[in-house]
C-alpha positions in Angstrom: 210.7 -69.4 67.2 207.5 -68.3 65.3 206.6 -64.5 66.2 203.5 -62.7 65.6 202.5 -60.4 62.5 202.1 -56.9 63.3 198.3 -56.2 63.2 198.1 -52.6 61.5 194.9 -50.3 62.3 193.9 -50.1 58.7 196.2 -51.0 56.0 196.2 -51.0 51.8 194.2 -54.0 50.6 194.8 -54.7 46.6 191.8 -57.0 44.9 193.6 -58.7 42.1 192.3 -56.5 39.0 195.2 -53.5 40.2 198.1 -55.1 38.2 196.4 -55.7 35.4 195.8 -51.6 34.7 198.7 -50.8 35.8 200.4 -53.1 33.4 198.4 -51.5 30.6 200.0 -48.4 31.6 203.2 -49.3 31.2 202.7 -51.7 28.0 201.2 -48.2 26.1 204.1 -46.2 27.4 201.2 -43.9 29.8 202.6 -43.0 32.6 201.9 -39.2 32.8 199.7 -37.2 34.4 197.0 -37.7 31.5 196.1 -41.3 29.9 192.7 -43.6 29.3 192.9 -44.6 33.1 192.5 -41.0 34.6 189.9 -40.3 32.3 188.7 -44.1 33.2 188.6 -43.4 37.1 187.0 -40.5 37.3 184.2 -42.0 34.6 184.2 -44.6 37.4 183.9 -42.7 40.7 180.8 -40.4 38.7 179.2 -43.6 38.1 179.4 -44.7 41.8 178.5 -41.7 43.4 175.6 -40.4 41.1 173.7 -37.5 42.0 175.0 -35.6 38.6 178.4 -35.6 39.6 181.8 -34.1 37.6 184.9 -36.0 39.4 188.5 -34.9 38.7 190.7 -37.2 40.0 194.0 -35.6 42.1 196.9 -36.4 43.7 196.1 -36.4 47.1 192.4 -35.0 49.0 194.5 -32.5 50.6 195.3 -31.0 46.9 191.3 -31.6 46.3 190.6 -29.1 49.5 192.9 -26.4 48.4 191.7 -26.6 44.5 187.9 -26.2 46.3 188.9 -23.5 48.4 191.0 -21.7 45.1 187.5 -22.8 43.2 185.5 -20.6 45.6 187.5 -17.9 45.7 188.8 -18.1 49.5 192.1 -15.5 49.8 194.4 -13.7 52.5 191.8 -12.2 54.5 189.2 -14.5 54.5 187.7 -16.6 57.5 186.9 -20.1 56.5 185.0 -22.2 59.1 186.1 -26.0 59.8 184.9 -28.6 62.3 187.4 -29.1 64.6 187.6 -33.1 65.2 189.2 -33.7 62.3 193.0 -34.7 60.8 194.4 -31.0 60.0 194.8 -31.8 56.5 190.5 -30.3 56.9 192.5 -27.3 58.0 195.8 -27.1 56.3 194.8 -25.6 53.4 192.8 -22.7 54.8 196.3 -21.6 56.1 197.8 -22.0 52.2 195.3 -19.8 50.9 196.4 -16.9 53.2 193.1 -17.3 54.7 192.1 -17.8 59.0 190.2 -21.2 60.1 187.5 -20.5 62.5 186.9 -24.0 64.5 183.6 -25.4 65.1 182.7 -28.4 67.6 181.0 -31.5 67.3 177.5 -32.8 68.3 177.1 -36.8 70.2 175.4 -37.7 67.5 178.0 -38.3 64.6 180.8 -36.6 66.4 180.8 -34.4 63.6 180.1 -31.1 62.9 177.3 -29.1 65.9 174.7 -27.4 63.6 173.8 -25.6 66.2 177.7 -24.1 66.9 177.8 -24.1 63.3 174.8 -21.0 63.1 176.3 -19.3 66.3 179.6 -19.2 65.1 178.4 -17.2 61.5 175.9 -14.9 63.4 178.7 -14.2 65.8 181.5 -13.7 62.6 178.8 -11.8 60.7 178.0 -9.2 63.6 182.0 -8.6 63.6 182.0 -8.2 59.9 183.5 -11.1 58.4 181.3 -12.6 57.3 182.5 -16.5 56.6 183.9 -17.3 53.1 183.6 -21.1 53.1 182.3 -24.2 55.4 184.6 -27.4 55.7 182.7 -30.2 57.2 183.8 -33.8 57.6 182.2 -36.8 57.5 184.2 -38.4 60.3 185.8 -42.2 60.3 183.2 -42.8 57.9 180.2 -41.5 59.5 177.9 -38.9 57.2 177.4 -35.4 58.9 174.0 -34.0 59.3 174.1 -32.6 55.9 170.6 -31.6 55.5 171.0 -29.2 58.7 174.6 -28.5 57.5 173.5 -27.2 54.1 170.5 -25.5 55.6 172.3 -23.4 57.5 174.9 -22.6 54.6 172.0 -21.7 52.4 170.5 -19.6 54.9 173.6 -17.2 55.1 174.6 -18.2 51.8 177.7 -19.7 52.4 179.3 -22.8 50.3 180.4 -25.8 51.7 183.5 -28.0 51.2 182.0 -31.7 51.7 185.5 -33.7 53.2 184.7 -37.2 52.3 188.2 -38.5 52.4 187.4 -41.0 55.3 183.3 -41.7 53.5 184.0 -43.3 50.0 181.1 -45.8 50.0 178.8 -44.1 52.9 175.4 -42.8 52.4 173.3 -40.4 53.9 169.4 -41.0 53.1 170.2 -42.7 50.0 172.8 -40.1 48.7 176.3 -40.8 48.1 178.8 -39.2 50.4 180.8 -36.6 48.9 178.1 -35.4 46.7 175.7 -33.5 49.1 177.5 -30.0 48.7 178.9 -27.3 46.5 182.2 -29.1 46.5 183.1 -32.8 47.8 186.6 -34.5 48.1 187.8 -38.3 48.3 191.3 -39.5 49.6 193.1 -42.8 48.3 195.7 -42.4 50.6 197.3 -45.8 51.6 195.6 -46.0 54.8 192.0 -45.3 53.1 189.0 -47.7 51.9 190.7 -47.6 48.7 193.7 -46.9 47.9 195.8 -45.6 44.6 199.4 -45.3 47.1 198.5 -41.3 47.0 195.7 -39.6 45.3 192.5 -37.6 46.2 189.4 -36.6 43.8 187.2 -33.1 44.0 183.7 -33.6 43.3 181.5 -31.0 41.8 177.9 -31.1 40.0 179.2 -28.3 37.5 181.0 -29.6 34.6 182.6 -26.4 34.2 184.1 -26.0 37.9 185.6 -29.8 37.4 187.6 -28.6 34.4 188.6 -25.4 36.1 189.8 -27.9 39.2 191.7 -30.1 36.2 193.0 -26.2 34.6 194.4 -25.4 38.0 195.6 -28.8 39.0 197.9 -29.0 35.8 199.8 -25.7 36.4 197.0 -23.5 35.0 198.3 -23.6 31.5 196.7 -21.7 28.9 195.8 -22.9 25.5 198.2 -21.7 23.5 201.4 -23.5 21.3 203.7 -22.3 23.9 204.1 -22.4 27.6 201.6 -19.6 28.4 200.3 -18.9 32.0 197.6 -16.0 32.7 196.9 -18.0 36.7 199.4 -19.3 39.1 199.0 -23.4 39.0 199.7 -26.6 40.8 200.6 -29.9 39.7 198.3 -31.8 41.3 197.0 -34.1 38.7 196.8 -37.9 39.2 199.1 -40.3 37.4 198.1 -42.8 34.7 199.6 -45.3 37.0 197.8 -44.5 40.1 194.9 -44.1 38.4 194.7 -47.6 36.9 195.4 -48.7 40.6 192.1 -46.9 41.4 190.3 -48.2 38.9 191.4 -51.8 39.7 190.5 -51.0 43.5 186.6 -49.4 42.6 186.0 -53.5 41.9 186.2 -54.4 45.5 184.9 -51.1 47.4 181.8 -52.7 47.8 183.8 -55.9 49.3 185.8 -53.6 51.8 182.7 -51.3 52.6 181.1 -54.9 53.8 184.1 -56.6 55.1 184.8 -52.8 57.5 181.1 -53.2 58.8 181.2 -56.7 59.4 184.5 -55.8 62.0 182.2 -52.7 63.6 180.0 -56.1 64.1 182.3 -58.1 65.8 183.6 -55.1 67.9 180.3 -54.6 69.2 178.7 -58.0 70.0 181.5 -58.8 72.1 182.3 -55.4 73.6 179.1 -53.4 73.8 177.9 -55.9 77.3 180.8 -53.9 78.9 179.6 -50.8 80.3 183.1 -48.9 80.2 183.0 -49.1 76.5 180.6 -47.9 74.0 180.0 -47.5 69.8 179.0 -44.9 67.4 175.4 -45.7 66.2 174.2 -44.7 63.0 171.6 -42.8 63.6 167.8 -43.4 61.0 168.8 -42.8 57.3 172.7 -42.8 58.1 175.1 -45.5 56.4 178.6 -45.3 57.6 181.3 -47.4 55.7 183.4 -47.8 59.5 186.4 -46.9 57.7 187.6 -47.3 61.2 185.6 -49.0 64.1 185.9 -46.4 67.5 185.2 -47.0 70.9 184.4 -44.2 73.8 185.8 -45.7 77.3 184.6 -44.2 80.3 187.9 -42.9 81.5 191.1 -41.6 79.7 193.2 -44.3 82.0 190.8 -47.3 80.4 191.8 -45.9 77.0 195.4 -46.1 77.4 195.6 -49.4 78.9 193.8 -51.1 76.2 196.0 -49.1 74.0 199.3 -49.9 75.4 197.9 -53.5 75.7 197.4 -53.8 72.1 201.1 -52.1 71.1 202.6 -54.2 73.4 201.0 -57.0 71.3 201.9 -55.5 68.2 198.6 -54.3 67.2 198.0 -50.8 66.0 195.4 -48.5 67.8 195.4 -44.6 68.3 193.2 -42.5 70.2 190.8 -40.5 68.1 191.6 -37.0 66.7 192.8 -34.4 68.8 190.7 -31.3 68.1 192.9 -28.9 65.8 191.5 -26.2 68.1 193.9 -28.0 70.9 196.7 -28.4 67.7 199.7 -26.1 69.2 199.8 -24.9 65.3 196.3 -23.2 65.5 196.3 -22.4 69.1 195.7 -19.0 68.5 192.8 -19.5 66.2 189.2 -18.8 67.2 187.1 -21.9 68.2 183.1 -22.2 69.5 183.2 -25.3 71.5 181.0 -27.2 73.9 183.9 -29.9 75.1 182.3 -32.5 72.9 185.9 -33.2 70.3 187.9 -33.1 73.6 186.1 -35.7 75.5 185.9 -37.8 72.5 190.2 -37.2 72.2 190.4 -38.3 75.9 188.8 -41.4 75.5 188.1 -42.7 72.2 190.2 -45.2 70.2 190.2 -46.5 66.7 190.7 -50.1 66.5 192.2 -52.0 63.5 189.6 -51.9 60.8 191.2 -53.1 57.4 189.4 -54.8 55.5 191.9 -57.7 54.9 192.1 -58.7 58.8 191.5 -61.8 59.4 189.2 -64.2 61.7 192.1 -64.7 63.5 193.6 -61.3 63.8 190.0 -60.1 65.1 190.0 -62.7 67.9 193.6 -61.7 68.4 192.9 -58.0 68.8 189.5 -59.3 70.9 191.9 -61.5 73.7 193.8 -58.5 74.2 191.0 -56.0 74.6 189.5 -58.2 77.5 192.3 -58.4 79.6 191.1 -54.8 80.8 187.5 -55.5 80.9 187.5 -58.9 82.5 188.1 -58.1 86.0 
C-alpha cells in the first residue's frame, strides 16, 4: 500500500553545483575553517548584495548577532531594543552579552517592527537614563521592515542598528538589498532557510575594517604573533571550507528559489484570498519580499488550528506564526511597549509549506486539505 510523502514547511533544496565544491574541498585536503571557498562565498554574497558591502561568512546568523552586538560594544548593563515577533535567536544573544532586551511591537503593515513604538520606547528608556545601546530589527518571513523610518529614528537618537536578515536573503527594499540597509546586517543558511550551507550565518558591514574585526573575533581573537597569543576573549565561529563550498554552489540557484517561493505565495493567494476568513501579507509600494514562507491571518484562533491539525493529520507541516518573545516564559520579565499587534498575528496566523522544491502536486495536495475548512 503506497503511502504519502511527508510535505515539510520549508525544507533544504540543493541545485546540482553543491557537490562539485564540496568535492574540491576534500580533493585539496581544505576542510578547515579557512580555504578558497570561504574567501569564495563571502566574494559571492558582496557581489549579490552590493551597496559597498564587507561579508564574513559564519557559522550560524545567531553567531553573526552576537559578533554585531560584541562589534558595537553592547555589555552587562546595557539595554538593547528588539522587535518582539521574531524567533528568539533576534534576542538570545542580548542575554549572552550580559546585556537586557527591551521588546518592541509590530505595525499591520509588514508585521514588523512599529516605528512609532520604536521612538516611544527610546524617549521613554532615555528619560529613565538608559539610554538604548543597540536596535535589532527583523525583516520578518521575508518581508523588508520599514527601514527608512527604522534608521531615521536610530539616527535621530543616535543609536545603531542590527539589520536581522536571516529569513530576507534575496528581498529588496526600494531597490536595496536586504541585509545591507544598516550599521550591521546578518544572513542565516540554516537548513530550513532560502539557502542553505547545513549551518552557517554571515555579518554584513560597509566597513572593511569592522568585517575583519568580526573574522578576528570569530576565530578565537588570536593575535598575530608565532605563538598562541590572546589580548581579547574569542569565539570559534568561523565557517568551514566545506560549508562554504555548499554556499557557494547554493548562490547559483537563489534567484530560482526566490522565484519558485513567490510563485507558491501566488498559488496560496488566487485560491485562498476569495475566502473572507483568510487573508495575505501584501507588499506594500517599493517592498520585495522573497516569501521565504507564505502566511495566512484566519479570522479566528479555532480556524487556525483546524487547518493546522488538518494539514498534520495529512502529513503536511504548518506552524502558527511566532509567538512574541515578550509572551516567551524565558523573558517574561523583560520590558515590552506593545499595542497587541505580534499577539493577534500568534493567535491566528500560520505558515504554510513554502520550499522551493514543492511540487505541482504537493501544492494541490496542501490546497485539498486547506478547503475542507473553508468549503462549508
Amino acid at each position: 500500500m503506497l503511502t504519502k510523502t511527508k510535505i515539510y514547511l520549508s525544507s533544504p533544496h540543493m541545485g546540482g553545483s553543491e557537490q562539485k565544491f564540496v568535492s574540491n574541498a576534500f580533493d585539496t585536503n581544505w576542510i578547515a575553517p579557512l580555504g578558497p571557498h570561504v574567501d569564495g562565498f563571502e566574494k559571492d554574497i558582496q557581489e549579490y548584495l552590493g551597496n559597498n558591502t564587507h561579508v564574513a561568512v559564519l557559522s550560524s546568523g545567531t553567531a553573526a548577532i552576537h559578533l554585531a552586538l560584541q562589534l558595537l560594544g553592547v555589555s552587562t548593563g546595557d539595554e538593547v531594543l528588539c522587535q518582539s515577533f521574531t524567533f528568539s535567536a533576534s534576542a538570545n544573544p542580548i542575554i549572552y552579552q550580559g546585556a537586557t532586551p527591551v521588546f518592541i511591537d509590530s505595525e499591520v503593515d509588514t508585521w514588523n517592527m512599529s516605528p512609532e513604538l520604536l521612538e516611544t520606547a527610546i524617549i521613554d528608556r532615555i528619560q529613565n537614563y538608559k539610554k538604548p545601546k543597540a536596535i535589532i530589527a527583523v525583516h520578518l518571513y521575508g518581508m523588508p521592515y520599514k527601514a527608512n523610518e527604522i534608521n531615521a529614528i536610530a539616527k535621530k537618537y543616535d543609536i545603531p542598528v542590527v539589520e536581522d536578515s536571516a529569513e530576507a536573503f534575496g528581498s529588496k527594499y526600494h531597490g536595496f538589498s536586504c541585509g545591507s540597509l544598516s550599521d550591521i546586517g546578518i544572513l542565516s543558511f540554516n537548513g530550513n532557510k532560502i539557502i542553505t550551507t547545513s549551518g552557517g550565518g554571515a555579518l554584513i558591514t560597509h566597513n572593511e575594517d569592522l568585517k575583519n574585526k568580526a573574522v578576528f573575533l570569530a576565530t578565537q581573537a588570536r593575535d598575530a604573533a608565532p605563538h598562541y597569543e590572546h589580548s581579547k576573549i574569542g569565539f570559534n565561529y568561523r565557517m568551514s571550507n566545506v560549508l562554504a563550498g555548499i554556499g557557494r554552489g547554493q548562490m547559483e540557484v537563489l534567484d530560482n528559489h526566490v522565484a519558485a517561493r513567490r510563485e507558491n505565495y501566488n498559488f496560496y493567494k488566487k485560491y485562498l484570498s476569495k475566502y473572507p476568513s483568510i487573508s495575505f501579507l501584501e507588499e506594500p509600494e517599493g517592498f520585495f519580499s522573497n516569501r521565504w514562507l507564505t502566511c495566512i491571518k484566519t479570522d479566528s484562533y479555532a480556524l487556525r488550528e483546524q487547518i493546522r491539525l488538518d494539514l498534520l493529520e495529512d502529513d503536511i507541516e504548518s506552524r502558527p506564526l511566532w509567538k512574541p518573545m515578550h509572551l516567551q516564559p524565558v523573558f517574561k520579565e523583560c520590558m515590552h511597549f506593545t499595542d497587541g499587534t505580534s499577539e493577534s498575528l500568534f493567535e491566528k496566523g500560520l505558515c504554510l509549506p513554502s520550499g522551493s522544491n514543492l511540487t505541482p502536486d504537493d501544492l494541490e495536495r496542501i490546497l485539498k486539505t486547506i478547503l475542507k475548512n473553508l468549503n462549508l
